[in-house]
C-alpha positions as CSV (number, residue, x, y, z in Angstrom):
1,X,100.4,78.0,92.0
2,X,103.4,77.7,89.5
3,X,101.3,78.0,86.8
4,X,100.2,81.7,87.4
5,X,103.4,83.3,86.9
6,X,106.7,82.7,84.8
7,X,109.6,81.4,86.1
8,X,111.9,83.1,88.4
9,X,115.8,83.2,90.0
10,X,115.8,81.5,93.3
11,X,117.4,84.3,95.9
12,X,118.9,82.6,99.3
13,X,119.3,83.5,102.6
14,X,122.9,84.4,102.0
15,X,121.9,87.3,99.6
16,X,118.9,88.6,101.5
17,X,120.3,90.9,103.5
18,X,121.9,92.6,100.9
19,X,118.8,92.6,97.9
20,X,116.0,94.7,100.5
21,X,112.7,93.2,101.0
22,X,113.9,90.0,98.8
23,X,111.8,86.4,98.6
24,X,113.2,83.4,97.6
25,X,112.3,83.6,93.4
26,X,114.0,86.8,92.4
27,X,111.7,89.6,93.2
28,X,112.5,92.6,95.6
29,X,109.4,94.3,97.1
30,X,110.5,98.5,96.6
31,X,106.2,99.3,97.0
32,X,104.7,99.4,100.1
33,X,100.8,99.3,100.4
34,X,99.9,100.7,104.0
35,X,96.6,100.1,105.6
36,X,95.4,102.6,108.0
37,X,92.1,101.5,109.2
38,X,89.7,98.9,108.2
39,X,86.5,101.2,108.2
40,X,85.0,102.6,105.5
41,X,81.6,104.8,104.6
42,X,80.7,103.1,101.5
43,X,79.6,99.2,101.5
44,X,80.5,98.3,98.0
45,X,78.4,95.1,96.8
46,X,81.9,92.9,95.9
47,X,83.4,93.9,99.4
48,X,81.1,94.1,102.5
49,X,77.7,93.1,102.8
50,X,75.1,96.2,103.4
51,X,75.8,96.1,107.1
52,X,79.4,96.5,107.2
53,X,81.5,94.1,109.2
54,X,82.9,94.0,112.8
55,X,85.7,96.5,112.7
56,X,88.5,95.8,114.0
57,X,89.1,97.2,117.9
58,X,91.4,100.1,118.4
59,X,93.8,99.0,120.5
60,X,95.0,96.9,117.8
61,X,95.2,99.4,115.7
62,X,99.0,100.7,114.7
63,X,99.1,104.3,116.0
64,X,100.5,107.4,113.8
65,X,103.8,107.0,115.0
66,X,103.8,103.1,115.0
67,X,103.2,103.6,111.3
68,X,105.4,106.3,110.7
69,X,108.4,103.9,112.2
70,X,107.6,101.0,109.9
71,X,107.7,102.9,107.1
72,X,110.7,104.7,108.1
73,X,112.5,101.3,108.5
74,X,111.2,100.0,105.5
75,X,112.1,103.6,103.2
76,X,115.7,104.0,105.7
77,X,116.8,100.3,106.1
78,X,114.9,97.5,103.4
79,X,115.0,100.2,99.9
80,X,111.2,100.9,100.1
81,X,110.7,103.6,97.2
82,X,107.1,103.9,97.3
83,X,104.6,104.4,99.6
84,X,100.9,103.8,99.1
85,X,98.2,104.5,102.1
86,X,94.7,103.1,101.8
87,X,92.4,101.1,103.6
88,X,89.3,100.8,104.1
89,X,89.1,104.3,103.5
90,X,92.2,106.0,104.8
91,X,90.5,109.4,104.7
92,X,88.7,108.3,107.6
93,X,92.1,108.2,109.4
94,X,92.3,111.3,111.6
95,X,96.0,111.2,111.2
96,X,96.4,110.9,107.9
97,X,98.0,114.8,106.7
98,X,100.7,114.3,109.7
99,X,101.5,110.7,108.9
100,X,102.3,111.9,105.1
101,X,103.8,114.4,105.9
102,X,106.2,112.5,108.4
103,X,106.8,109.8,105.0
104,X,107.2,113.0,103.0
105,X,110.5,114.2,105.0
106,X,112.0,111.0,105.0
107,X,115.4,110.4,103.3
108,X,115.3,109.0,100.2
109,X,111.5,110.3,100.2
110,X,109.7,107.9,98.5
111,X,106.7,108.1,96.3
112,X,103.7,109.0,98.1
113,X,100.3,108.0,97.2
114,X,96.5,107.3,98.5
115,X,94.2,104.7,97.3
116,X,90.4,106.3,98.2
117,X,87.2,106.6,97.3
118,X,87.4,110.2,97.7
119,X,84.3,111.3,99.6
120,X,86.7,113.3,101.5
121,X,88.4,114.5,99.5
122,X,86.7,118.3,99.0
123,X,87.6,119.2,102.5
124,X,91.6,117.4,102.5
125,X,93.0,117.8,99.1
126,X,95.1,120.9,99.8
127,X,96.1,119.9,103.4
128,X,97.3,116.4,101.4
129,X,99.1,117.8,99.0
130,X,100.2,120.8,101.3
131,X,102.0,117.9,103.1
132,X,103.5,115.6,100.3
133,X,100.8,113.6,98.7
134,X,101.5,112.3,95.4
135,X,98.7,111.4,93.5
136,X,95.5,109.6,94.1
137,X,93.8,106.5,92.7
138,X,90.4,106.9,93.6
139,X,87.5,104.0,93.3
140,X,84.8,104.4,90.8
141,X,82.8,102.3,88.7
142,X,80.0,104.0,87.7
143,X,79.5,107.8,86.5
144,X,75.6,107.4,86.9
145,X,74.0,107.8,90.0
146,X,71.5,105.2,90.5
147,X,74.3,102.4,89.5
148,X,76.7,103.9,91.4
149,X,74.1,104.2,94.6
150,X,73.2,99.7,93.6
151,X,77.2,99.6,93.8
152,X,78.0,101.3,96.6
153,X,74.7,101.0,98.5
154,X,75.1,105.3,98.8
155,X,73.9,108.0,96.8
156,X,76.8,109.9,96.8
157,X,78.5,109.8,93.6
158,X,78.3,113.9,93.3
159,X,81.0,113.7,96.5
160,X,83.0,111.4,94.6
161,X,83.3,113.3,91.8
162,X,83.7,116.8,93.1
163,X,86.8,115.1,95.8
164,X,88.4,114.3,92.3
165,X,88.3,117.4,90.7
166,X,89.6,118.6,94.1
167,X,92.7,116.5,94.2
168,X,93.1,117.7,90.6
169,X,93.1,121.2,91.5
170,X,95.3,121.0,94.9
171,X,98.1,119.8,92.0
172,X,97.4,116.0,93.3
173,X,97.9,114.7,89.8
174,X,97.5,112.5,87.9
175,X,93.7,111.4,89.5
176,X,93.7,107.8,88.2
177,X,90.5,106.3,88.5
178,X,90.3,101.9,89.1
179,X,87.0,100.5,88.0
180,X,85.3,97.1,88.2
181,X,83.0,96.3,86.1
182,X,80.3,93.6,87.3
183,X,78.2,92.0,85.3
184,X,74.4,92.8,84.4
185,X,75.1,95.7,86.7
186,X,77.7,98.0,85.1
187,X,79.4,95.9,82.4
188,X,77.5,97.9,79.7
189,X,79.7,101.6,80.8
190,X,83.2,101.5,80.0
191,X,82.9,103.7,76.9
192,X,81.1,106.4,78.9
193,X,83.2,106.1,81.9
194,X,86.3,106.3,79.9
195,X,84.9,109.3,77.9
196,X,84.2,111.1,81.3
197,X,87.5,110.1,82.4
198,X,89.4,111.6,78.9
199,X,87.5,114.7,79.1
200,X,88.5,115.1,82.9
201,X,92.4,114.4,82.3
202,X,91.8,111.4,84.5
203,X,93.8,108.0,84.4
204,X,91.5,105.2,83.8
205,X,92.3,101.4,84.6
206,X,89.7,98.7,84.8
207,X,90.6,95.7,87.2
208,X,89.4,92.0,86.6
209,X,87.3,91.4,90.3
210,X,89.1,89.2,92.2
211,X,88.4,86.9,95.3
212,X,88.7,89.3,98.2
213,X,85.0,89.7,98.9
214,X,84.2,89.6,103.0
215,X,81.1,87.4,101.7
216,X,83.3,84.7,100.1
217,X,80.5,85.1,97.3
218,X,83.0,85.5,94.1
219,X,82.5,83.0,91.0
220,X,84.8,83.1,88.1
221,X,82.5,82.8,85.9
222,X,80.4,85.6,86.7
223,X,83.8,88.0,86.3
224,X,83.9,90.6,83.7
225,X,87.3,89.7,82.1
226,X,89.8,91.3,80.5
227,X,89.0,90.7,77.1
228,X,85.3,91.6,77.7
229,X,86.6,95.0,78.9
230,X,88.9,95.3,75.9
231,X,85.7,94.5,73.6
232,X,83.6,96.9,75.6
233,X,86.0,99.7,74.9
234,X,87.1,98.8,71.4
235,X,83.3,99.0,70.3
236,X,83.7,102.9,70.9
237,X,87.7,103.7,70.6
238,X,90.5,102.6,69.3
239,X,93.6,100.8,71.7
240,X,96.8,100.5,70.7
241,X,99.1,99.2,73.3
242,X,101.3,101.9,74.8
243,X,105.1,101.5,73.8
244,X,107.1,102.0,77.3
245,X,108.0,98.7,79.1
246,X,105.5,96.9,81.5
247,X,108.2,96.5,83.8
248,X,106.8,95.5,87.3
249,X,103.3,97.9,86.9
250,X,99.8,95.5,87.3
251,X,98.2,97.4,84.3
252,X,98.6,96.8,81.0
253,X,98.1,100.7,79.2
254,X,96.9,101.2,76.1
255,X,96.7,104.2,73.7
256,X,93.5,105.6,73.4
257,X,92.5,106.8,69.8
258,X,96.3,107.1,68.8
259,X,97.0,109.0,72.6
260,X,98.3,110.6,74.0
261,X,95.9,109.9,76.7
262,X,95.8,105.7,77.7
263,X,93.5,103.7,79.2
264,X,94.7,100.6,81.6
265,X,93.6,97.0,82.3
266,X,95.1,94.9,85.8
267,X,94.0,91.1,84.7
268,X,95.0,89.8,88.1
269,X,92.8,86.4,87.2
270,X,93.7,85.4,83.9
271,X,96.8,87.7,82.8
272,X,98.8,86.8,86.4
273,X,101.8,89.4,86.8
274,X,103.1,87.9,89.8
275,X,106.6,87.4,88.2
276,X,107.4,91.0,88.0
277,X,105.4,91.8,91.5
278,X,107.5,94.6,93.7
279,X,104.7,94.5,96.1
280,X,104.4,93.9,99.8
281,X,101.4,95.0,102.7
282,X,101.2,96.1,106.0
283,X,98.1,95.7,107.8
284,X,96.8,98.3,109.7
285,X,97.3,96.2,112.8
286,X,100.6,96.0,112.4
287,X,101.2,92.7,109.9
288,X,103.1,91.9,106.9
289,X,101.0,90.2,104.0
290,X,103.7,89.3,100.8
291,X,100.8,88.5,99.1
292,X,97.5,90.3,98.6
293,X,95.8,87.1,98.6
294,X,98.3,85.2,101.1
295,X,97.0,82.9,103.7
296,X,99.3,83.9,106.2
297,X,101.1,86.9,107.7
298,X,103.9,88.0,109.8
299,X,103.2,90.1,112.8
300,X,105.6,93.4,113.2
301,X,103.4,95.3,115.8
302,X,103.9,93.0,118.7
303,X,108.1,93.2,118.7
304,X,107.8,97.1,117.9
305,X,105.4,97.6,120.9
306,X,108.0,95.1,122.6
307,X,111.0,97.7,122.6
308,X,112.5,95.3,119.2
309,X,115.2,98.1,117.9
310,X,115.1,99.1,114.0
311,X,117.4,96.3,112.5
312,X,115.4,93.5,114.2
313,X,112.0,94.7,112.9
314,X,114.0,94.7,110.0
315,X,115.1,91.5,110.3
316,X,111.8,90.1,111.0
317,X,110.3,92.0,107.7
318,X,112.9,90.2,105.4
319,X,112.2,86.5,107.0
320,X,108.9,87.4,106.3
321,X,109.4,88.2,102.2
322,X,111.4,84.7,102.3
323,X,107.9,82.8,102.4
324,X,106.4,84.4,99.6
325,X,104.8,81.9,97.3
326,X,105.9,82.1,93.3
327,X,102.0,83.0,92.5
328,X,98.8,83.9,94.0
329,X,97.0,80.7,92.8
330,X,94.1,81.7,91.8
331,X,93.9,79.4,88.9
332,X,94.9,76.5,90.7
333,X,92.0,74.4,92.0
334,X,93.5,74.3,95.6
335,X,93.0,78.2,95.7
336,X,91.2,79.3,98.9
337,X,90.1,82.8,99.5
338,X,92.7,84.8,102.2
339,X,90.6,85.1,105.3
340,X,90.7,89.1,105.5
341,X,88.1,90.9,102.9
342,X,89.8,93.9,100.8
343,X,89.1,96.3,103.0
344,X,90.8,94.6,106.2
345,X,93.9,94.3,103.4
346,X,94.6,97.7,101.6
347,X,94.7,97.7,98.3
């Protein structure tokens, strides 16, 4: 698991309290990725199978106000400075303006944003951004209908695409669009889905697909990588990598045809970034993962619904960044797939 990311400072327990949300090889998590449900109304191919999976029950579900506390503690007490909801599909969340708009008036107020595939997004963009949402990153893979409808197992790529231009006219901006391309199905569109993209004013980035499949089917060798994407793109524009620093960001950006727009590329297989990751998840029952593709999580929902007081949720969210691993280990051959699917995770 070494292998898949550069070396790194070893932090101790003495200096945890003080660093935030540190682990024990140098990193501080300062992004939070908040699930709010598990459900979602598409069944994307390299997520769920057609018939969707068992969801998970209610009563384990963190309510608004569960959720709005975590993140409090984690903006207030452990230096979170941005705040990412998503799912499943987090638009499905009833909830969802009043819990941003409860992040929204925090102090520091972080970064808000919302990882969807916005099928909802005609009908909530203004209330959103009426109530402190960011920006968007919306899922889409394909801009023609009958490969997006093979993706997605839905013909609804017009709702897709008019929720974007809604986002982009409530002043949710920038849209950025994440795509994964999959091979003999959609590896032949990055060009096109790039062009539609520049003429939109949309942020593209393609992601490498990664093992987080509910049917455990993923192969490495049947993943689009990133220097087939680069290839793809390079046979109709010009890249020139982008000049600003990397810093902890998963995508590499590149200028497109001199800029100023840029196109990005997140090679979470075989370009690991776990070195600079600032990352951490909560579950939308109420569990910290310090890994997207870690084994194990910690459970926070059981001492809040307990009566446990701010500083020892805290407490037990900083013990719980101590076990992060120094990589994801996907390259290594002991890898084994997290038991949760993507859209049990968040994104």
């Amino acid at each position: 698991m070494v292998g898949d990311m550069p070396s790194v400072t070893p932090v101790t327990a003495a200096t945890q309290a003080s660093a935030g949300l540190a682990d024990r090889h140098g990193r501080v998590a300062t992004d939070l990725r908040v699930s709010l449900t598990d459900r979602c109304n598409l069944r994307c191919s390299y997520c769920m199978p057609a018939e969707g999976l068992d969801w998970m029950p209610t009563a384990e579900v963190l309510t608004d106000d569960e959720v709005v506390r975590l993140v409090r503690i984690g903006v207030e007490s452990l230096g979170i400075t941005e705040v990412r909801f998503t799912g499943g599909e987090p638009l499905l969340r009833r909830g969802l303006p009043a819990i941003i708009d409860a992040v929204a008036g925090l102090d520091p107020r972080p970064e808000i944003s919302l990882t969807t595939n916005a099928l909802g997004l005609t009908r909530t963009a203004e209330a959103l951004a009426a109530a402190g949402l960011d920006r968007v990153n919306v899922s889409l893979d394909t801009i023609r209908p009958e490969t997006f409808a093979r993706i997605t197992r839905r013909d609804r790529l017009h709702d897709v695409l008019d929720g974007m231009a809604a986002a982009q006219a409530a002043g949710i901006t920038p849209v950025k669009v994440n795509a994964v391309l999959l091979r003999g199905v959609n590896d032949d569109q990055a060009p096109e889905l790039l062009e539609y993209c520049l003429a939109h004013g949309y942020q593209l980035r393609f992601i490498e697909q990664m093992p987080l499949d509910a049917q455990h089917d993923w192969h490495r060798g049947e993943m689009v990588t990133a220097e087939e994407i680069f290839a793809a793109l390079e046979s109709a524009f010009v890249l020139t990598a982008a000049e600003e620093p990397r810093g902890s960001a998963p995508a590499e950006r590149f200028l497109v045809d001199g800029g100023p727009a840029t196109v990005g590329v997140i090679a979470s297989v075989t370009r690991p970034f776990c070195g600079a990751c600032d990352r951490v998840r909560l579950t939308a029952d109420g569990q910290v993962r310090n890994c997207l593709f870690a084994r194990e999580e910690s459970d926070l929902r059981t001492a809040l619904r307990a009566g446990a007081d701010d500083g020892e949720i805290a407490e037990r969210w900083r013990a719980a960044m101590m076990t992060k691993l120094p990589g994801h280990g996907i390259n290594d051959p002991s890898f084994l797939q997290p038991a949760r699917p993507m859209s049990a995770i968040g994104g």
